[in-house]
C-alpha positions in Angstrom: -7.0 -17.7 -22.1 -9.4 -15.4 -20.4 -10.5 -12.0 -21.0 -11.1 -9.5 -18.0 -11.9 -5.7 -17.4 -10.5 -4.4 -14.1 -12.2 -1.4 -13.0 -10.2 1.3 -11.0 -10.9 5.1 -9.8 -8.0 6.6 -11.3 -7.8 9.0 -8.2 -7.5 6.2 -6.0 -4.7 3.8 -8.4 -4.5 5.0 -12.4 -3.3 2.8 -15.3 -0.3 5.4 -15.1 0.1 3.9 -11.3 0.4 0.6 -13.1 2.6 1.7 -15.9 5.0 3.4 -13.3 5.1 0.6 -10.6 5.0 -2.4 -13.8 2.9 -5.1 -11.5 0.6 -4.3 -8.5 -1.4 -6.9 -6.3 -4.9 -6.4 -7.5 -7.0 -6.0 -4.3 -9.5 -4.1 -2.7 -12.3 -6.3 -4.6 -15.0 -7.3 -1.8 -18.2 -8.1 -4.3 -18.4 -11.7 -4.4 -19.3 -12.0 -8.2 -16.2 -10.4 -8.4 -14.5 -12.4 -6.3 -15.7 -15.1 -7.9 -14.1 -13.7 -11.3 -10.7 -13.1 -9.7 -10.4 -16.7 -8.4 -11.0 -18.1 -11.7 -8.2 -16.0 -13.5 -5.0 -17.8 -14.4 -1.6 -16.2 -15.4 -1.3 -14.7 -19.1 -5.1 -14.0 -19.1 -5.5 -10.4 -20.7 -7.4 -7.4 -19.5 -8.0 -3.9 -19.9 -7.9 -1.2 -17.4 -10.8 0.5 -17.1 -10.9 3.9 -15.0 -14.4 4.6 -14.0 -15.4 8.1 -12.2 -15.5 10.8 -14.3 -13.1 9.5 -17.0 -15.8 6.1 -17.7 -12.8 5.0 -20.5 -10.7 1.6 -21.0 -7.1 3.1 -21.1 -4.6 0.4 -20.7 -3.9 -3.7 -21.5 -2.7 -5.2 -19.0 -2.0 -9.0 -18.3 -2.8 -11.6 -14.9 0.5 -12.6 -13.4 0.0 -14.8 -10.9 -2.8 -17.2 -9.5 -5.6 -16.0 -7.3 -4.2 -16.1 -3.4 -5.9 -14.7 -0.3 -5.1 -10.6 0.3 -2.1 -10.8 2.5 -3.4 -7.9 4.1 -6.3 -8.8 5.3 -7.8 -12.1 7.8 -9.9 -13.4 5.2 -9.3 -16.3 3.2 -12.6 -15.3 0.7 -10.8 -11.7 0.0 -8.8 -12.9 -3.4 -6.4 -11.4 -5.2 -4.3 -11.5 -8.6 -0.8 -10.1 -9.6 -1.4 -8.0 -12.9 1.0 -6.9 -14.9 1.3 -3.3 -17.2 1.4 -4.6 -21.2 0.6 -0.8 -22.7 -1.7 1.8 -22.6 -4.6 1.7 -25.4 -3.7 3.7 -28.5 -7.0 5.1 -28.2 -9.1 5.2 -25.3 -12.0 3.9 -25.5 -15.3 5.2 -23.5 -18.4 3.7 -21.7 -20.7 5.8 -24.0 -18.8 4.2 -27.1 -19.5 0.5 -25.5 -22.9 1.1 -24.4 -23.9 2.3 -28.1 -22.6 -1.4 -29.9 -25.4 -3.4 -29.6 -22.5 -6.1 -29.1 -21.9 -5.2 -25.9 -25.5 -5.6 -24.4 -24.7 -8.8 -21.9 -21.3 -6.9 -21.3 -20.6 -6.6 -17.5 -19.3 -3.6 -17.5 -23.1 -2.7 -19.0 -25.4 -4.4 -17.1 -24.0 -4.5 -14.1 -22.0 -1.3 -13.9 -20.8 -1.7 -10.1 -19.6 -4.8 -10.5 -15.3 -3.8 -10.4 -14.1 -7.0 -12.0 -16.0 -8.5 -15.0 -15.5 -11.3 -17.6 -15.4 -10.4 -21.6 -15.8 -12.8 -24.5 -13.6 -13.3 -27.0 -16.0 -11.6 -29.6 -16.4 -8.8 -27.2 -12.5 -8.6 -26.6 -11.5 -8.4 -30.6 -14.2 -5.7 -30.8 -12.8 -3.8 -27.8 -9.3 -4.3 -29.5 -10.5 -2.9 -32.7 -12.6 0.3 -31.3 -8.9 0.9 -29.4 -7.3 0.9 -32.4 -4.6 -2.3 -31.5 -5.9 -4.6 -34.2 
């Protein structure tokens, strides 16, 4: 199993979005590091929700539901995308300034290369994450 954080402008689709509709095609991804990270996801790998903009929190768990396919929506067989399934909102949220002060989290995606929408976490990284949300 694989660990992921899936960045999202709440205004644009929020982890409540998710919660409400209970599985969403994960798409508008055109970075291709990202890209990269979507097509190597596989059903039951984890993530966490992560709404960037002025919130900068992880706020839900959510889980991959399907393999990577091409965006039906678009004419480009690169353009990936992933089912994701709502699992439950964090009991606490927990913010980018929180993660950027654990010395942990230095070679974490989501800190060096903060544009970067879709990024890998380690296991270690994950439990931490878990623990700082308050699910473990």
């Amino acid at each position: 199993m694989a660990y992921w954080i899936l960045k999202t402008e709440p205004t644009t689709y929020a982890f409540a979005d998710l919660q409400r509709e209970g599985r969403t095609v994960w798409d508008g991804v055109a970075n291709n590091t990202a890209l990269i990270h979507i097509r190597s996801m596989q059903p039951g790998d984890e993530a966490i929700i992560y709404h960037s903009g002025d919130v900068r929190s992880a706020v839900g768990l959510a889980r991959i539901a399907s393999m990577p396919y091409a965006d039906p929506k678009l004419d480009d067989p690169k353009r990936a995308v992933v089912d994701v399934e709502v699992v439950r909102p964090l009991t606490r949220p927990v913010t980018l300034a929180a993660i950027k002060a654990d010395p942990g989290f230095a070679l974490l995606g989501l800190v060096r290369l903060p544009r970067l929408s879709v990024v890998p976490v380690s296991a270690e990284q994950w439990q931490t994450l878990m623990q700082m949300a308050g699910e473990i």
